[in-house]
N, C-alpha and C positions, 0 to 999 in steps of 0.2 A: 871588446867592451862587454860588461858581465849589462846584461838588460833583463828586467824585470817588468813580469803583469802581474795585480792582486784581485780576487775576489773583489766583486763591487760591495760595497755596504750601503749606498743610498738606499732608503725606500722603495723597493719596487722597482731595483736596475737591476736587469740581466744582462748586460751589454757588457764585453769583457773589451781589454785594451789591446789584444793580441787574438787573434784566430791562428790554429795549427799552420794554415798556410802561411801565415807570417812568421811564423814561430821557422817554420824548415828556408824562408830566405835568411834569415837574421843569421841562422846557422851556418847557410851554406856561405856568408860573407864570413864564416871566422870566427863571429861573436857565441858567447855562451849566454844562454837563457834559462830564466828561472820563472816556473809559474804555479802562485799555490792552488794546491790542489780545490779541486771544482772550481775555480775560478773562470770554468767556460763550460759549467752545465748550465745556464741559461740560455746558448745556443744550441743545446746539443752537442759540444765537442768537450768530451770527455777526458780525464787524465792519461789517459792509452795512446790516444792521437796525438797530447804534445810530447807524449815521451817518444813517440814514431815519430815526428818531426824533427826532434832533438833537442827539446826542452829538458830541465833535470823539475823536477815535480818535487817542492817543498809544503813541508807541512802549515806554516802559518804566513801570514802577512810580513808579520815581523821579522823573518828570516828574508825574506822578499828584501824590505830596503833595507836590512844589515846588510846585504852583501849586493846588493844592485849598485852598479852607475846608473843607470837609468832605469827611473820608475815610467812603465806606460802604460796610462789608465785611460777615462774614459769620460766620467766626472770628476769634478773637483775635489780633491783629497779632502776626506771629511776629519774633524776632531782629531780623532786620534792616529788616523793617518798622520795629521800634518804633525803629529809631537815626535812619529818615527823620521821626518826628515833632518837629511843632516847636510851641514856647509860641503858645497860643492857639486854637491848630489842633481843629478837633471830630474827634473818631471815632466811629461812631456803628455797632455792632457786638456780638457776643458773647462776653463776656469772661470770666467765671469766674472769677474771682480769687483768691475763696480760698484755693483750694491752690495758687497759681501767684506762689509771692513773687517769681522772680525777673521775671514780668512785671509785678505790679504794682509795684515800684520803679522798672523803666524806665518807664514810665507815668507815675509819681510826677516821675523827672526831666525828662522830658519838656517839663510842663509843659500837656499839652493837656487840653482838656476830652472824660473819656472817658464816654459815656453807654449801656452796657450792656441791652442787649434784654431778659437776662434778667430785670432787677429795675425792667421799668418794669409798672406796675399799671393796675387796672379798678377802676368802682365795684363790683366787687362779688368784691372782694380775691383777685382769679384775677392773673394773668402773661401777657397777651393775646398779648406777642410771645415769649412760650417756648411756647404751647398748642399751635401748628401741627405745631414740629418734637419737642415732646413724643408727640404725635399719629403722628406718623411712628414716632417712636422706640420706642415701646411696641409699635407693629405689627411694625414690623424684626427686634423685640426677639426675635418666636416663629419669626420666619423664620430669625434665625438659632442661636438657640436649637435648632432644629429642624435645623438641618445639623448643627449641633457635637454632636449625640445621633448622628449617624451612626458606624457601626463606624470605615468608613475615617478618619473626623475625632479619632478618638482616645478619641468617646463611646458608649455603654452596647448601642447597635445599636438604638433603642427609636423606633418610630412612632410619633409623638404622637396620635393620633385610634386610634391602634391596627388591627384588621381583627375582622371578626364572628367571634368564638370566643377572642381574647386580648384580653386587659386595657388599654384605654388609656395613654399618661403619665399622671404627675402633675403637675402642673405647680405651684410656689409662687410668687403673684404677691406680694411685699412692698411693702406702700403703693399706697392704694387710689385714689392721683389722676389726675391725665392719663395719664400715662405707662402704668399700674398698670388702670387703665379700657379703653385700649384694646391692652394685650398680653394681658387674660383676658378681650375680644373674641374677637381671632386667636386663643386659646389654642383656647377656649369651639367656635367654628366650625369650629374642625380636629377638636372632637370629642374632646377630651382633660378626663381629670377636673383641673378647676381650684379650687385654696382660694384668694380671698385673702385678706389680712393687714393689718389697721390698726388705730390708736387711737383714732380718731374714730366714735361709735356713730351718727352722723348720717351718716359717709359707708358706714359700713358697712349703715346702712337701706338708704340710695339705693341700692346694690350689690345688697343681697338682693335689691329690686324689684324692679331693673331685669334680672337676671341669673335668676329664681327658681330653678328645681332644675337649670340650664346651669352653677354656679356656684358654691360653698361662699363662705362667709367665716366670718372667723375674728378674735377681738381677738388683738391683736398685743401679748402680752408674751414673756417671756425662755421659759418654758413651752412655751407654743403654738409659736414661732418655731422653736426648736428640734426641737421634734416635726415640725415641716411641712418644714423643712429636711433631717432626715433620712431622710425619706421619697418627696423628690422625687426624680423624674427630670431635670426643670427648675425652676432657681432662678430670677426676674426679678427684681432690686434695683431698686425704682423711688421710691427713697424721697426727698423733698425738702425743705430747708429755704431759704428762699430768701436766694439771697446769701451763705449760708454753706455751712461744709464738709459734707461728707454724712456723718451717724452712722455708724461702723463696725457694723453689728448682727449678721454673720452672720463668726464667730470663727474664728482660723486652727484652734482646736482641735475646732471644729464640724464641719469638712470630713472629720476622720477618723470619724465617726459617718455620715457618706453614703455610698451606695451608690455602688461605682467605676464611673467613667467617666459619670454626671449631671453636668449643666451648670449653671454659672451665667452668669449673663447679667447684667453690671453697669452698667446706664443710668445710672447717678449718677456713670460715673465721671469726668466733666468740672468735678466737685465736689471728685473726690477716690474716690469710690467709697465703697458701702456695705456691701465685705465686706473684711476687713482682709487677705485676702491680693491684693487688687486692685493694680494696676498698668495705666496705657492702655498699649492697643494702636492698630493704626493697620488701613485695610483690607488692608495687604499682609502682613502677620503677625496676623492677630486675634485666635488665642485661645494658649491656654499650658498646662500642665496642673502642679497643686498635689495632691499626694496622693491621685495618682488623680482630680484632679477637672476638670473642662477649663471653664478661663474664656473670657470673650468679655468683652473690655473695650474696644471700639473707641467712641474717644470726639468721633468726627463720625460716628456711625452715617446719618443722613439725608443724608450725603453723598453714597453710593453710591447711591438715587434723587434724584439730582441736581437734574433737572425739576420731576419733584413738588415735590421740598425748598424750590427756589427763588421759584416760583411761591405754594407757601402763606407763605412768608415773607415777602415784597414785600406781600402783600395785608393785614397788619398790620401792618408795618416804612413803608411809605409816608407815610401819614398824619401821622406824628410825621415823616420826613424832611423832607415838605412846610412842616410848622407850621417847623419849624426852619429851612427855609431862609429861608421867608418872613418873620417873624418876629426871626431871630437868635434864636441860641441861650438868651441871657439871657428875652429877652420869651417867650420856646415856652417855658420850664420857669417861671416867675414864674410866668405863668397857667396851667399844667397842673401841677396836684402830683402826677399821674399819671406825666409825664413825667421829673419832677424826682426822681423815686422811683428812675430808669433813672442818674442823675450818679453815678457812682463816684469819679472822679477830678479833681481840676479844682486847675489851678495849683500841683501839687506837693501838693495834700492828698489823703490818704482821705474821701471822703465818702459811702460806707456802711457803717455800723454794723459788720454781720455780716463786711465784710471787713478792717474795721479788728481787731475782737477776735478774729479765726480768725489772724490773722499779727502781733499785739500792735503795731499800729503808735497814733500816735497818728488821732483823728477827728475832722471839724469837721462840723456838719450844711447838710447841702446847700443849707439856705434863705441861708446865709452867703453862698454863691457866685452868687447872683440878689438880694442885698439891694442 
């Protein structure tokens, strides 16, 4: 299989879809690889190292998917990416879709088989290939939660771990998963009083234990939410459904009950976001201010640690690249219902559920596209 990576074009992403060390397995299974040039100087691995791996180094994007079976990226093919997609073609990448109709119709036109990171699964119903940069994003999340509290950033002037004789933040972490686990980590470490927030009394165990008196938790209904939200310093929205849009939970009319110039910090918002005055940002404009409140919605947060990003992605992104090229696409997903769990799109259809009913389109289920 000829497999293709391209320069990122988002806003402020240096995060490439291949690292040289994936570049020299891809090879040594056989396959031929195409990667345009600098399309992995944002980690530092330059055109020398994929041609030492055994990549061939093309000049533009657009030779990329001429002559690719498989595009493998990073974010969602933007614009003009998706107008170079062609019938049959794999993508194999993070997509979002839900709140993104005008990507997924081009997509839909297209015609290629698009198979989504985020909604591919484990035996043991976790998201393998969104854990990494969930992982990242939930840490990022206090890092920059933590700027945007600063006076000069617009926020409240408040030290999250505080100093011996003042009051630490608050911090309200909402939704108790990846994401949510490791921002009242960072919170927790920096020294700040942390609550969080969920529905799940099994995840809210595990939290207690793991967390014991570094930690509050809290059930998560309209009540509680409320109360913890008016009382933070920092807001972390880390709330998930997967494949579909993210709950609105935390209300434009909420924000005037907060104390001015507290942050929120909206990790959901590649879903759409889980506070209704949400909107992305990008890293060159990140945050915005609502009623005295200053958002942070940048929605490649993992982007700005590049390296890291890239490197924990490739180390569960590979595996499935490898089956798939080895394989074809049809035979890697037929035997992995793990993997077939990842097909969003395939020959002009929606083929997952939660994006079909988030954008009212029609759905066929995935096992159609492998029968």
């Amino acid at each position: 299989m000829i497999v293709g990576t391209v320069k990122e074009i988002k806003n402020h992403e240096y995060r490439v879809g291949l690292t040289p060390e994936s570049v020299h397995e891809l090879t040594a299974h056989g396959h031929d690889v195409l990667v345009e040039t600098g399309a992995g100087e944002g980690i530092g691995a330059h055109d020398a190292l994929y041609e030492k791996a055994g990549a061939r180094i093309v000049a533009t994007a657009a030779a990329v998917f001429a002559s690719a079976d498989m595009i493998v990226k990073v974010k969602e093919p933007q614009v003009d990416e998706r107008a170079m997609l062609r019938s049959g073609q794999i993508l194999y990448t993070y997509l979002h879709l839900a709140p993104d109709p005008d990507q997924t119709r081009d997509l839909i036109a297209s015609r290629a088989i698009c198979i989504a990171y985020e909604t591919v699964t484990d035996d043991h119903g976790g998201l393998p290939l969104l854990k990494p940069m969930s992982q990242v994003a939930g840490r990022m999340a206090i890092q920059a939660g933590a700027t945007a509290l600063e006076k000069a950033h617009g926020g409240r002037g408040v030290l999250l771990g505080g100093v011996p004789g003042v009051l630490p933040a608050k911090v309200a972490v909402i939704g108790g998963g990846v994401v949510g686990f490791n921002a009242a980590q960072m919170a927790a470490g920096l020294g700040a009083d942390v609550t969080i927030l969920d529905r799940s009394p099994e995840v809210l165990e595990r939290l207690g234990m793991y967390f014991e008196a570094r930690a509050k938790t809290r059930f998560s209904n309209r009540a509680n939410l409320a109360e913890c939200v008016a009382d933070a310093d920092l807001v972390i929205g880390a709330v998930l459904i997967p494949g579909a849009a993210a709950p609105k939970l935390v209300s434009a009319a909420m924000l005037k009950t907060m104390k001015k110039g507290a942050v929120l910090v909206d990790v959901a918002i590649d879903q759409g976001g889980c506070f209704e005055t949400s909107h992305a940002t990008t890293h060159a404009d990140p945050t915005y201010i609502v009623d005295g409140i200053v958002h942070y919605c940048v929605a490649n947060m993992p982007g700005a640690v590049a390296r890291t990003s890239t490197y924990a992605l490739n180390n569960v992104t590979l595996p499935h690249a490898l089956r798939i090229a080895d394989l074809g696409w049809k035979d890697a997903l037929r035997t992995d219902r793990h993997l077939l769990a990842g097909l969003n799109v395939w020959d002009g259809k929606v083929t997952y559920q939660a994006v079909a009913e988030a954008l009212g389109l029609a759905y066929v289920e995935a096992a159609e596209a492998v029968a």
